[in-house]
C-alpha positions as CSV (number, residue, x, y, z in Angstrom):
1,X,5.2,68.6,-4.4
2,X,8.8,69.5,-4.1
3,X,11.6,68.2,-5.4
4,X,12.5,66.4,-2.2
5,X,9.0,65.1,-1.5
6,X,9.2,63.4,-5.0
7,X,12.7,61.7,-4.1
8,X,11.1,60.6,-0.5
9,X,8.1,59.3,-2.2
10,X,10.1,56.8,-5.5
11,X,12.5,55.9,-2.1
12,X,9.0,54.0,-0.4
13,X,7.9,52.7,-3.7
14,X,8.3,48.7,-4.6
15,X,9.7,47.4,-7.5
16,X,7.4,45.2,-8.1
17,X,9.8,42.8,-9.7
18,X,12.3,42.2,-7.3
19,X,9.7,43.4,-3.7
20,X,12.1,46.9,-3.8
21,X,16.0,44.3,-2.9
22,X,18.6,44.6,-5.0
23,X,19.5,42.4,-7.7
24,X,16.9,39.9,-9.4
25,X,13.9,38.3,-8.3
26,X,14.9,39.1,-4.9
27,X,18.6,38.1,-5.3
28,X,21.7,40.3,-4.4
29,X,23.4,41.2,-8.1
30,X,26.3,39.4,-8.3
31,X,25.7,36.3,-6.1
32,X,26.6,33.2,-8.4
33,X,23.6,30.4,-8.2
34,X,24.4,28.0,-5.3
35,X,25.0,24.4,-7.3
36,X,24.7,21.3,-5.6
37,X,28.3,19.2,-6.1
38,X,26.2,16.1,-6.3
39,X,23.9,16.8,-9.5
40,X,26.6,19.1,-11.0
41,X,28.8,15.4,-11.3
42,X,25.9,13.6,-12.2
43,X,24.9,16.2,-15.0
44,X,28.8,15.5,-16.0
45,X,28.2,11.8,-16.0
46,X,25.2,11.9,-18.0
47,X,26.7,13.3,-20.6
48,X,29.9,11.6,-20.7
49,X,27.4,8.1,-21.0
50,X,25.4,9.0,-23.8
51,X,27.4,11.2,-26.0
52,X,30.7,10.7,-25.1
53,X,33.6,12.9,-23.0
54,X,34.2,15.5,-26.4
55,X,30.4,16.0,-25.3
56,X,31.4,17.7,-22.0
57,X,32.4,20.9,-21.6
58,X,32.1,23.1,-18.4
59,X,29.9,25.3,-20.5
60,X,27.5,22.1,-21.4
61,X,27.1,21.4,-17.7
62,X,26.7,25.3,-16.5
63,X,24.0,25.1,-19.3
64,X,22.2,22.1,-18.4
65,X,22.0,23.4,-14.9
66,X,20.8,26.8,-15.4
67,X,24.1,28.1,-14.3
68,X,27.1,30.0,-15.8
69,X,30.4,28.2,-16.1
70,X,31.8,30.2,-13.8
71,X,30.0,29.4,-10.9
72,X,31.3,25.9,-11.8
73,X,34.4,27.0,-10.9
74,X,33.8,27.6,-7.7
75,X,33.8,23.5,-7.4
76,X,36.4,22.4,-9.5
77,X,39.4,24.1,-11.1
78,X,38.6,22.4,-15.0
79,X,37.4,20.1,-16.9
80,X,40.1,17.5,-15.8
81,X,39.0,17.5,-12.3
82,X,35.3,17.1,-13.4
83,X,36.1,14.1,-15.0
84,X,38.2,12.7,-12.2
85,X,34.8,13.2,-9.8
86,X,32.8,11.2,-13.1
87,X,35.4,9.0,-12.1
88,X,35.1,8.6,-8.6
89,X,32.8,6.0,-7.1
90,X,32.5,3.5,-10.4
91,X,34.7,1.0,-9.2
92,X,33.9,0.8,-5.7
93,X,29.8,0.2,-7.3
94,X,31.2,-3.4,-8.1
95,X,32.2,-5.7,-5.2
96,X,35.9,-7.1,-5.1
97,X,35.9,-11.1,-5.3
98,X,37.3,-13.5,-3.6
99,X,40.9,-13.8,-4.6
100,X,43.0,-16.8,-4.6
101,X,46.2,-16.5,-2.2
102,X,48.6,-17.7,-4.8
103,X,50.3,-14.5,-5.8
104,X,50.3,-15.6,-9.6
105,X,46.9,-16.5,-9.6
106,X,45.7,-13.7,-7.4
107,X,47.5,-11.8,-10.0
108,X,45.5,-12.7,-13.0
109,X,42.3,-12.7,-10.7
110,X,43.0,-9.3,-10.4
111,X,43.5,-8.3,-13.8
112,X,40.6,-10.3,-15.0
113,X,38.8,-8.1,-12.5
114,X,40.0,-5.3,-13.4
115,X,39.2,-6.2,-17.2
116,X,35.4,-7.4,-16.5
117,X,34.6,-4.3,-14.1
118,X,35.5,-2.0,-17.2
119,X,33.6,-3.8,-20.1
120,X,30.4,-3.1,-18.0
121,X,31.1,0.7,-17.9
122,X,33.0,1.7,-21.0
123,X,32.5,4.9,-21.3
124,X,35.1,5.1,-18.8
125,X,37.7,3.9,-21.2
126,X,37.5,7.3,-23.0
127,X,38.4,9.1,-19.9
128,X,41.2,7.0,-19.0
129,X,42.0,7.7,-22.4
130,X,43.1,11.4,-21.2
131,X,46.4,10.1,-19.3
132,X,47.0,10.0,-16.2
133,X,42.8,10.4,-14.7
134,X,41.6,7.7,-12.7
135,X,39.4,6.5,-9.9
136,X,40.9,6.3,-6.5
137,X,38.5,3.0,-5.4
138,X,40.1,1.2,-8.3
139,X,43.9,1.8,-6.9
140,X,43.4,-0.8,-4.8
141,X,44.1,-3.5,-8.1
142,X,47.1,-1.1,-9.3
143,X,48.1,-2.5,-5.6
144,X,47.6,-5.9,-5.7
145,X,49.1,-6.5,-9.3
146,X,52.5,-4.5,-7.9
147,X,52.8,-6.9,-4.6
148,X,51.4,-10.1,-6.4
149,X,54.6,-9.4,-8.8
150,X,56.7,-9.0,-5.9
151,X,55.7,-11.7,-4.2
152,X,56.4,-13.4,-7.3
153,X,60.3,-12.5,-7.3
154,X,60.0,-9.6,-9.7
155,X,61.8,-6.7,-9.1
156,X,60.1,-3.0,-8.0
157,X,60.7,-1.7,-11.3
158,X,60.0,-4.6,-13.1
159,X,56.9,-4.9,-11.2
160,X,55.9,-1.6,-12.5
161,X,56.2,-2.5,-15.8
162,X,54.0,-6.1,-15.7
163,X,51.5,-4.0,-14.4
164,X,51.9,-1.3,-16.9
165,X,51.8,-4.5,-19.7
166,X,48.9,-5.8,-17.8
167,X,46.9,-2.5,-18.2
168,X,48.1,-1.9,-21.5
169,X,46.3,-5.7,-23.3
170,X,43.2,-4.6,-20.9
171,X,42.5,-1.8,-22.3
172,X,43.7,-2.0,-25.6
173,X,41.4,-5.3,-25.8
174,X,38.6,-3.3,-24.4
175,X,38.7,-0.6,-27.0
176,X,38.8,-3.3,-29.6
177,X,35.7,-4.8,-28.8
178,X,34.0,-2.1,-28.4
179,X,35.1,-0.7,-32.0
180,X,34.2,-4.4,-32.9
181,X,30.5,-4.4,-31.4
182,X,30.1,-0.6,-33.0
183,X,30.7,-1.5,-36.6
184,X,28.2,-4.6,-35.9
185,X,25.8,-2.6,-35.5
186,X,26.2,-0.5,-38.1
187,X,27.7,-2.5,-41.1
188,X,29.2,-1.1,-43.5
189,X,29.4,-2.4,-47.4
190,X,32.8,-1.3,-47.0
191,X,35.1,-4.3,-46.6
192,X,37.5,-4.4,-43.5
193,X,40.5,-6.8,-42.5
194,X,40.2,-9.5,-43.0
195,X,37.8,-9.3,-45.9
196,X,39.8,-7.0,-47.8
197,X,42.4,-9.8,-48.1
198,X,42.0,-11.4,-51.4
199,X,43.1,-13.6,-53.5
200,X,44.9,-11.4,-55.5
201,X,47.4,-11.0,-51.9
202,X,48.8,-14.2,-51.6
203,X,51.6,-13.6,-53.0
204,X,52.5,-10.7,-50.4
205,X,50.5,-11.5,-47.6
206,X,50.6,-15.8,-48.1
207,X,49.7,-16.4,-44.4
208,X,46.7,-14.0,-44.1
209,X,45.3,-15.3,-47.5
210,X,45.4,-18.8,-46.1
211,X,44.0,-18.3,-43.1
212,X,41.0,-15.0,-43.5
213,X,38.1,-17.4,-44.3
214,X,38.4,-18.5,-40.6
215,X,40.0,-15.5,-39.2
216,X,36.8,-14.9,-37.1
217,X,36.3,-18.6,-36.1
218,X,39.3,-18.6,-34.7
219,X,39.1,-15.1,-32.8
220,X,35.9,-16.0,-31.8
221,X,37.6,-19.0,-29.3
222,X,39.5,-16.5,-27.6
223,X,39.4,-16.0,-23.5
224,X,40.2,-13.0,-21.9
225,X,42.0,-15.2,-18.8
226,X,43.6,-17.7,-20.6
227,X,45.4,-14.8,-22.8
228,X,46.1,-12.9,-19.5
229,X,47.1,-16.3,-17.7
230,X,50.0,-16.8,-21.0
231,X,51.2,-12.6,-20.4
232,X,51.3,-13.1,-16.9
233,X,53.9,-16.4,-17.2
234,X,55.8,-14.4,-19.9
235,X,56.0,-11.5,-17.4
236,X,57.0,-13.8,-14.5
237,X,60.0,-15.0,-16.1
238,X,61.6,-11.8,-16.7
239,X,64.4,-12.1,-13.6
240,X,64.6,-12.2,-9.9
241,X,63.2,-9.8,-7.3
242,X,67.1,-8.6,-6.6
243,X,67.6,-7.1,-10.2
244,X,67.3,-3.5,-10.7
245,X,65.3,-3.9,-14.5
């Protein structure tokens, strides 16, 4: 058999790993695997619930997927954007109530809202942590709080900031209970405030020493709406809708 014939013959052969195409198992080298947008967020999700958003990398997701990073990239441009589309959708899963048409009590309606709709999903407090991240279906409260303020003679700028004030006490009380219901679970023979007030404090801290044996009996009687119902008043009185602060 001659040189040629030998190179005519391997030519008609089949690999018979990849049926004699290119590539893999029948797949072109090169071609990235085809993800679906859908599972790829909901892979994202996953892992942002249970383990937390330092969890989530691009690389964790690719992995969990069967993919390469990379081809994740063909979706989103980074992390950031992956955790606005973990985002998306969460607030619009809860239906807005009926609100009052008093714009101060629509106001706190709003907030309290806002506050409740978050407690049931907190994982989504460590995104927001990140800065400026959020879900578009939840603007919709950003928008009320601004024209309820108005309404209420505040100014634009001032409006801004009651709801900046607003968002600051809802999530700052949110990420206190949930550090409060973690170290519940797992106590610790440690001693935190206010148990590591003693005696021996009264001196320097009189007011703390007096009152730490019912510290917790009296944070216990505290309401989410009647605190937000006392910051809204404070905010309300702050000057009218013509100033410029």
């Amino acid at each position: 058999m001659s040189g040629t014939e030998k190179t005519e013959k391997t030519k008609k052969m089949k690999n018979p790993v990849t049926g004699g195409k290119p590539g893999t198992a029948g797949r072109p080298v090169g071609r990235p695997r085809r993800l679906d947008p859908e599972v790829m967020v909901a892979t994202a999700r996953r892992i942002v619930e249970e383990e937390g958003v330092a969890a989530l990398s691009m690389r964790r997701v690719a992995k969990e997927l069967g993919s390469t990073p990379m081809a994740l990239y063909h979706y989103v441009r980074d992390k950031d954007e992956l955790l606005m589309l973990t985002l998306s959708g969460t607030a619009a899963a809860f239906p807005r109530p009926e609100l009052p048409e008093d714009p101060r009590e629509r106001l706190v309606a709003v907030a309290a809202h806002m506050h409740d709709i978050i407690g049931r999903i907190p994982w989504v407090l460590d995104i927001l942590a990140l800065g400026e991240l959020t879900d578009r279906n939840a603007l919709w409260m950003v928008e009320e709080i601004i024209d309820c303020a108005l309404a209420c003679g505040l100014s634009p700028a001032r409006s801004v900031r009651a709801y900046r004030t607003i968002w600051s006490y809802v999530y700052g009380d949110l990420v206190f209970r949930r550090a409060a219901a973690r170290r519940a679970e797992n106590p610790s023979r440690r001693e935190f405030f206010p148990e590591m007030v003693t005696g021996e404090d009264r001196a320097e801290l009189p007011r703390l020493a007096e009152i730490k044996d019912r510290w917790r009996e009296y944070a216990a009687d505290y309401e989410t709406v009647e605190e937000l119902d006392a910051i809204v008043d404070g905010l309300l009185r702050r000057g009218p809708r013509g100033a410029k602060t």
